[in-house]
C-alpha positions as a LaTeX table, in Angstrom:
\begin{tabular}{lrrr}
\hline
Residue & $x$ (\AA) & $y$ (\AA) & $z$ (\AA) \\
\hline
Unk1 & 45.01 & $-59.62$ & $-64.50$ \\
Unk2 & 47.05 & $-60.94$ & $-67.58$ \\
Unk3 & 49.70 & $-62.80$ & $-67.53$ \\
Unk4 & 51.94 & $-64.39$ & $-70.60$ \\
Unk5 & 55.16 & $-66.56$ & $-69.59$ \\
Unk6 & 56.95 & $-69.33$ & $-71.18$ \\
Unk7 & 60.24 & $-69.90$ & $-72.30$ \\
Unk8 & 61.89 & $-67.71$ & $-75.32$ \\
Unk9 & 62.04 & $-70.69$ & $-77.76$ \\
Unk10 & 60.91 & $-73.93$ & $-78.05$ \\
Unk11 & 63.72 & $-75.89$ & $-77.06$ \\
Unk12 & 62.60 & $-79.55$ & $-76.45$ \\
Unk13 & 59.08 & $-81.03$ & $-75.64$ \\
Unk14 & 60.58 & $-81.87$ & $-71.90$ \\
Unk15 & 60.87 & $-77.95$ & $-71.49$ \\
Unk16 & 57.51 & $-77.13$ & $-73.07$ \\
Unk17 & 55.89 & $-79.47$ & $-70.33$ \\
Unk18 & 58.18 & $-78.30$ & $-67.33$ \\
Unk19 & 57.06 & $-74.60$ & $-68.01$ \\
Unk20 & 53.43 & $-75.75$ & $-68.61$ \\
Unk21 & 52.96 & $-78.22$ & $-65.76$ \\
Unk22 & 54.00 & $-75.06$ & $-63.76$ \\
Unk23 & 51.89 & $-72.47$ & $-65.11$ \\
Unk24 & 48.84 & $-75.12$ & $-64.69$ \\
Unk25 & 49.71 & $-75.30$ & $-61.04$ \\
Unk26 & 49.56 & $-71.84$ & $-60.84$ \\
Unk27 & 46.58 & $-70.82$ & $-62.44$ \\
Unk28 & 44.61 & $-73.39$ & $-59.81$ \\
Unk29 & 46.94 & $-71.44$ & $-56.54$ \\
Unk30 & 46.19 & $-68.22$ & $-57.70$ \\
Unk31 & 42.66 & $-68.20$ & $-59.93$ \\
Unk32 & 44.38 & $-67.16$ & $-62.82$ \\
Unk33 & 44.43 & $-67.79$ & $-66.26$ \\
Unk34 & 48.37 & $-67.57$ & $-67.70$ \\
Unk35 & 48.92 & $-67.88$ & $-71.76$ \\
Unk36 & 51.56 & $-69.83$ & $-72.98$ \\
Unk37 & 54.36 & $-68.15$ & $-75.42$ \\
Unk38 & 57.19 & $-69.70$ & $-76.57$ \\
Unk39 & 58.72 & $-69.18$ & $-80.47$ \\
Unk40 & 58.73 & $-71.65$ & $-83.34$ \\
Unk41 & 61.07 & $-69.61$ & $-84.71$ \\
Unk42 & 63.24 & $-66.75$ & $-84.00$ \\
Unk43 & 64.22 & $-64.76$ & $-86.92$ \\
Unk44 & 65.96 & $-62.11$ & $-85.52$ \\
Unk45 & 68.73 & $-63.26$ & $-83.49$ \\
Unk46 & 72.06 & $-61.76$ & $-82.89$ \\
Unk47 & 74.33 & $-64.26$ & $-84.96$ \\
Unk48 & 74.04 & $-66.76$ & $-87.95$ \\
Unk49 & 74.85 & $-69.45$ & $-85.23$ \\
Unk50 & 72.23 & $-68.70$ & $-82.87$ \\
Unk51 & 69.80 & $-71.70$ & $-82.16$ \\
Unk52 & 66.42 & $-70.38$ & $-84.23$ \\
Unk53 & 63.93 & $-73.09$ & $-82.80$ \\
Unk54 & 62.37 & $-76.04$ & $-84.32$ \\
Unk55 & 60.54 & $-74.01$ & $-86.98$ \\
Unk56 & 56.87 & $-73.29$ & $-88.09$ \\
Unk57 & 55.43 & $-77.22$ & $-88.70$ \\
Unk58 & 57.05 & $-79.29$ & $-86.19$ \\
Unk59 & 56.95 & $-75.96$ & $-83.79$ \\
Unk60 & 53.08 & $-75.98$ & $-84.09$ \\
Unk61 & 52.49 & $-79.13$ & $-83.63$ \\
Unk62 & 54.57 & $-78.82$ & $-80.29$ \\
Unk63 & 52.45 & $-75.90$ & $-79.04$ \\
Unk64 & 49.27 & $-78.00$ & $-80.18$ \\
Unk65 & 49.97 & $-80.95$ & $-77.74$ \\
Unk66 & 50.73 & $-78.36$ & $-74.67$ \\
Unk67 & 47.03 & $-76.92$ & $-75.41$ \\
Unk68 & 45.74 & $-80.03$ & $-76.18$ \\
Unk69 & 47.58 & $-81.95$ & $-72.79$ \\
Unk70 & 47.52 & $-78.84$ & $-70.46$ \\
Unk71 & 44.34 & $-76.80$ & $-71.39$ \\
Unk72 & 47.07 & $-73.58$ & $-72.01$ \\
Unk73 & 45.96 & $-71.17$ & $-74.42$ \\
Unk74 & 49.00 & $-69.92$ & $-76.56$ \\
Unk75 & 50.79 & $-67.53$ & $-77.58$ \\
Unk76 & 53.62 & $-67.29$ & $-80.52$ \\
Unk77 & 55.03 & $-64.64$ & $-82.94$ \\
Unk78 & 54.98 & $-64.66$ & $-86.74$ \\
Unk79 & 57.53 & $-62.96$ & $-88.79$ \\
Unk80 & 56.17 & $-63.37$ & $-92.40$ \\
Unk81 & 52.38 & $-62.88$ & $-93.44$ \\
Unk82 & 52.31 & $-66.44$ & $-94.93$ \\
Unk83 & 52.88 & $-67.82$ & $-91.37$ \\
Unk84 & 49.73 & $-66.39$ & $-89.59$ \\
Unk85 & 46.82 & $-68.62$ & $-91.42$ \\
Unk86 & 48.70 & $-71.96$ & $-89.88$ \\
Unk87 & 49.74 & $-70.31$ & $-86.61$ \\
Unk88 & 45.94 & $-69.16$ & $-86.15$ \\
Unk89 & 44.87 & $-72.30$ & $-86.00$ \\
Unk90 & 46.88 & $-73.21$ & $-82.95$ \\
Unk91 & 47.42 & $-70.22$ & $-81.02$ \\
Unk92 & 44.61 & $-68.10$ & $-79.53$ \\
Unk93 & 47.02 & $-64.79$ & $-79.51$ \\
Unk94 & 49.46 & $-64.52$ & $-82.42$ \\
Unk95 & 52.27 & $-61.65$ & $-81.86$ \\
Unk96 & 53.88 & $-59.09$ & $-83.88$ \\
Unk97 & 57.24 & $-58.47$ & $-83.21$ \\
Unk98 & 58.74 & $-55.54$ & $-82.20$ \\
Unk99 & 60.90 & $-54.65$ & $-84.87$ \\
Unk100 & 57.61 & $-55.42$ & $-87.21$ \\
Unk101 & 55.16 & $-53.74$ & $-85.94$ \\
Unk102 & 54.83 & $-51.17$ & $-89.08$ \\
Unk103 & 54.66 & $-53.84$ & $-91.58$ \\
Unk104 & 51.23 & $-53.46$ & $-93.19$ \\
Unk105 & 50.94 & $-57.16$ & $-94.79$ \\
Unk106 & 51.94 & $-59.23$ & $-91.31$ \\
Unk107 & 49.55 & $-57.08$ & $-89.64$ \\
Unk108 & 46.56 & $-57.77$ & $-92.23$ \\
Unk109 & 47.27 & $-61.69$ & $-92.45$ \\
Unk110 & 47.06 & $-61.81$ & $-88.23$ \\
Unk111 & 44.10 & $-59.43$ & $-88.15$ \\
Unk112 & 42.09 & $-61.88$ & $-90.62$ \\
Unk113 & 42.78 & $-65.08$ & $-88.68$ \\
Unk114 & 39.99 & $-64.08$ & $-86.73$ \\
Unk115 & 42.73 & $-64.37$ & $-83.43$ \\
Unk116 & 44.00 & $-61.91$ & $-81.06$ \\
Unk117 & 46.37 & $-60.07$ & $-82.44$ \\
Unk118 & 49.03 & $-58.69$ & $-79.83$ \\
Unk119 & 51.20 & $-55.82$ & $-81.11$ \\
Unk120 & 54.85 & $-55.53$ & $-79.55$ \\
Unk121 & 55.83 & $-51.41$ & $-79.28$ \\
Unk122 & 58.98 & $-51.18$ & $-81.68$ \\
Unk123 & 62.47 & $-49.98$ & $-80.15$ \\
Unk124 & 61.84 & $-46.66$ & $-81.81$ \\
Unk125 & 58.54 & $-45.78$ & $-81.99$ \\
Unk126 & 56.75 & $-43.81$ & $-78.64$ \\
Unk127 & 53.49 & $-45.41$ & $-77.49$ \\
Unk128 & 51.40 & $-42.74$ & $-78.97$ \\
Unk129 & 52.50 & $-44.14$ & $-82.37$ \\
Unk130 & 51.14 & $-47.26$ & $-81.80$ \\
Unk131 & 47.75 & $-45.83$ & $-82.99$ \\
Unk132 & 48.28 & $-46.87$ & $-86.16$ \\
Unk133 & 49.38 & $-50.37$ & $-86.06$ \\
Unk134 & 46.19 & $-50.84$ & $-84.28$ \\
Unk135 & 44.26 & $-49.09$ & $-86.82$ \\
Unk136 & 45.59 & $-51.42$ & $-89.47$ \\
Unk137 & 45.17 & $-54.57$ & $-87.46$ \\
Unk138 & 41.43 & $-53.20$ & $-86.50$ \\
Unk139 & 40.42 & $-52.31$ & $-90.16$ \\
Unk140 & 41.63 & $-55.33$ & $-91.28$ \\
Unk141 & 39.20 & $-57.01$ & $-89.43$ \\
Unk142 & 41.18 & $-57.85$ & $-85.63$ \\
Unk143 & 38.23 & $-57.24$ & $-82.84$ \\
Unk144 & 40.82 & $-57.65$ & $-80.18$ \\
Unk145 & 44.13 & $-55.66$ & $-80.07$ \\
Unk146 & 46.72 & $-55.95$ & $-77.49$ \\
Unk147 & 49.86 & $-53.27$ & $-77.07$ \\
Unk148 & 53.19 & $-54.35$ & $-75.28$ \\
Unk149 & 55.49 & $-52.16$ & $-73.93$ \\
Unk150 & 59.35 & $-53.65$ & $-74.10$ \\
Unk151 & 61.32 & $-50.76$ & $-73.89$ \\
Unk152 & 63.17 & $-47.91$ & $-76.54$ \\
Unk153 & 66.89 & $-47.98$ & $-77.83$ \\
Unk154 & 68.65 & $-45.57$ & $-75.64$ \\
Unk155 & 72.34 & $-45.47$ & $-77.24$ \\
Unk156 & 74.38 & $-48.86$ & $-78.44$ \\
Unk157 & 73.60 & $-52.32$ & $-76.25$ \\
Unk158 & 71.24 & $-50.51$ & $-74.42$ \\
Unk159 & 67.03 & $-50.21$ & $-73.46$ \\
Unk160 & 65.60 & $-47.79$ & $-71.60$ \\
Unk161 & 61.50 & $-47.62$ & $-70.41$ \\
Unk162 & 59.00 & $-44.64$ & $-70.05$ \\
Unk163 & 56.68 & $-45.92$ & $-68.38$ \\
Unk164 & 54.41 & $-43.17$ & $-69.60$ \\
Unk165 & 53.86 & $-45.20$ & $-72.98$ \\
Unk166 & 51.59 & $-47.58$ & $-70.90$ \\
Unk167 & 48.99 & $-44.77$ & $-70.46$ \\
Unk168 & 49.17 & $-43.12$ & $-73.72$ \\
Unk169 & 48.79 & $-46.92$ & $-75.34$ \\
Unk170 & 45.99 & $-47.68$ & $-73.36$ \\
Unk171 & 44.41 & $-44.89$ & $-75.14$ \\
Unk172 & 44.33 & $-47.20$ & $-78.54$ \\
Unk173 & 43.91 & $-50.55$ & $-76.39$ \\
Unk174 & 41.91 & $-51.43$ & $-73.41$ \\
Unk175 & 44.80 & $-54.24$ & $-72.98$ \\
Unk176 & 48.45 & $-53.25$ & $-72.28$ \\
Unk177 & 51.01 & $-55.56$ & $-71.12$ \\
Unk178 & 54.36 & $-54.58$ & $-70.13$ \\
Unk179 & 57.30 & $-56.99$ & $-71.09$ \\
Unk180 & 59.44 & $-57.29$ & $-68.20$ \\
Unk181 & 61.91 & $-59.58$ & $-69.65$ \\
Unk182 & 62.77 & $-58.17$ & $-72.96$ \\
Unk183 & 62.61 & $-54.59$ & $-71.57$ \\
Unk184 & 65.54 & $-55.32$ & $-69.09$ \\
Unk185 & 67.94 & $-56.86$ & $-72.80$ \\
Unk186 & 71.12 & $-55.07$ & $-73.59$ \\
Unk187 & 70.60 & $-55.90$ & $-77.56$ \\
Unk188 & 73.78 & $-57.08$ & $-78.92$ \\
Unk189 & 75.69 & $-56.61$ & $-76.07$ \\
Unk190 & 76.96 & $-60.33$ & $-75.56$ \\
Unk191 & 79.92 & $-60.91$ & $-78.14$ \\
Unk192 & 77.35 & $-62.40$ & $-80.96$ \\
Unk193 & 74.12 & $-62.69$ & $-78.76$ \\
Unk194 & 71.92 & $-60.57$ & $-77.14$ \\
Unk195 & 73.02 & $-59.61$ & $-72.60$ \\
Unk196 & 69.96 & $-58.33$ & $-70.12$ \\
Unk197 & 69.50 & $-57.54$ & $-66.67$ \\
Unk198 & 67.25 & $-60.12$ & $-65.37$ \\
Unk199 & 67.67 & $-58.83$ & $-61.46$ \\
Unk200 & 65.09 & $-56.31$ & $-62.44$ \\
Unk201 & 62.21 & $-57.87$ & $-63.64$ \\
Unk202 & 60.34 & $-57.42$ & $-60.60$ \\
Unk203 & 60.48 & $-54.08$ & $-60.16$ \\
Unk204 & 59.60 & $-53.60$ & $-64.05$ \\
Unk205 & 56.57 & $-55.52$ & $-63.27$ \\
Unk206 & 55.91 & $-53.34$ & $-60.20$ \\
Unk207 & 56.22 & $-50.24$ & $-61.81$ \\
Unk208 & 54.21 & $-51.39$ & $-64.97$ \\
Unk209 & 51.74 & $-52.21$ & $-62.47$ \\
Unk210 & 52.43 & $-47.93$ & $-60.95$ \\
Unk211 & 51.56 & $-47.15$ & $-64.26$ \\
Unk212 & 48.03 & $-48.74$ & $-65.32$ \\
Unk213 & 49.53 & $-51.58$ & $-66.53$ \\
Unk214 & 46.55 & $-54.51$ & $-67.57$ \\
Unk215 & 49.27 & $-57.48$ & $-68.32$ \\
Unk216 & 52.79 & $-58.60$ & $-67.67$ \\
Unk217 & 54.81 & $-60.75$ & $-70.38$ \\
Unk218 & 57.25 & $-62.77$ & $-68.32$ \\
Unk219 & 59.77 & $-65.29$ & $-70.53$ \\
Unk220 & 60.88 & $-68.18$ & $-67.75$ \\
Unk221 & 63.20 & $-70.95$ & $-68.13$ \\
Unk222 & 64.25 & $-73.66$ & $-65.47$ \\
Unk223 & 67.97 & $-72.88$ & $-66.24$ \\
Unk224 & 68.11 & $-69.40$ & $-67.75$ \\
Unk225 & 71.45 & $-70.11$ & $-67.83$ \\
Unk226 & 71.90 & $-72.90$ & $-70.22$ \\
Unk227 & 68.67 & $-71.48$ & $-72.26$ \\
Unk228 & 69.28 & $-71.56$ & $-76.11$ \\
Unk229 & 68.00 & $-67.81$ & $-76.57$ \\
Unk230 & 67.47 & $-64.86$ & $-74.43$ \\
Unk231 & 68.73 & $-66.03$ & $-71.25$ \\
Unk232 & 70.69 & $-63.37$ & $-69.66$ \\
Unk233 & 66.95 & $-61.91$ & $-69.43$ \\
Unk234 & 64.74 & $-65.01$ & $-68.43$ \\
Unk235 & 63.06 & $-65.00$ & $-65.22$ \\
Unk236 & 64.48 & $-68.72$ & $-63.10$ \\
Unk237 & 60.98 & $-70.77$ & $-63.02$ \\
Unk238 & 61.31 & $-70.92$ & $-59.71$ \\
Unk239 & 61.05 & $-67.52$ & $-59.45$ \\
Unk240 & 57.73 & $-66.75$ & $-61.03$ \\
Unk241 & 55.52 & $-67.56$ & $-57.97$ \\
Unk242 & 57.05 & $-65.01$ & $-56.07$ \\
Unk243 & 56.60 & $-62.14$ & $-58.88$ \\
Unk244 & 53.08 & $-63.06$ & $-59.04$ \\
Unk245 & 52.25 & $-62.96$ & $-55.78$ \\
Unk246 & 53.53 & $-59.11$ & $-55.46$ \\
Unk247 & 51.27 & $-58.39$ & $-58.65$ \\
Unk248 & 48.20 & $-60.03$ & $-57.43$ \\
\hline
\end{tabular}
């Protein structure tokens, strides 16, 4: 069973090794073997003001010690094609963000990093359209795809799942991990910054796991509440054990 948790953004080395010191301890109590995510950089926030992260050099060389101290593999996202030759040689999984998923140039430049190349279902696209991103990541030369399911605009401020898109993605992908933090965000719903539901991750994890779900994307913070992005929709740290042990 997959599993991908870490906080939203890399806020301070401190953070990076509270999350990871956690995720170690859990891997041992459970057998399992949890990636690390967190951002360098996030280019699609809400607001001009929002905190972005520390950005792509001093960022990777962050996620480098947490590999290099905890024995983590990582996970981040790139937003430009330029980023994925550095990134790939740091993080074992590099992601394509939702709202990019269709563009044909990030999705070459991840595929030839040799890396796995994890493919985040767009807002507006239905899982049986996610065919073709993986096409273009697989003829570019990616031998391992993943799909995640986070959810599909449903009106203003607002996400709604079908679980059904787990299925019909695992069609294209033998590996399909449902998102259960970004899946429960009201986009744009916070007066400049992005609201969520986080009392329901559990039970999107539990009925991702209904559906044929092989993974589950978890962002955690210590604090959700004083988290610099994506907090209203972080899982407490303290918190993550229990969610686990249901899935296992």
């Amino acid at each position: 069973m997959l599993f991908i948790a870490g906080p939203c953004v890399i806020e301070s080395a401190e953070l990076l090794d509270t999350v990871a010191a956690e995720l170690v301890r859990l891997n041992r109590e459970y057998g399992l073997d949890i990636i690390f995510k967190s951002s360098f950089d996030k280019a699609n926030r809400t607001s001009l003001q929002s905190f972005r992260g520390p950005g792509l050099d001093k960022g990777l060389q962050m996620l480098a010690d947490v590999k290099a101290k905890y024995g983590l593999r990582i996970l981040t996202d790139i937003h430009e094609a330029y980023q994925a030759a550095p990134v790939g040689e740091v993080a074992d999984v590099l992601q394509i963000p939702a709202f990019l998923c269709r563009q044909t140039d990030l999705l070459i430049a991840a595929a030839r990093t040799g890396r796995i190349v994890n493919i985040k279902k767009a807002q507006f696209l239905s899982g049986s359209d996610m065919r073709y991103p993986v096409e273009k990541a697989r003829q570019s030369g990616a031998t391992d795809v993943w799909l995640t399911e986070r959810g599909n605009s449903f009106g203003y401020n607002n996400l709604v799942v079908d679980f059904r898109n787990i299925p019909e993605m695992l069609r294209f992908s033998p590996t399909v991990v449902m998102d259960c933090t970004h899946s429960v965000q009201r986009p744009g719903a916070g007066d400049g910054f992005t609201g969520g539901d986080r009392q329901f991750i559990p039970a999107m994890a539990l009925a991702a796991k209904a559906f044929g779900a092989t993974g589950y994307f978890f962002e955690i913070h210590p604090d959700p509440d004083t988290a610099l992005s994506d907090g209203t929709n972080m899982l407490p740290l303290n918190q993550f054990e229990q969610v686990i042990k249901k899935l296992v």
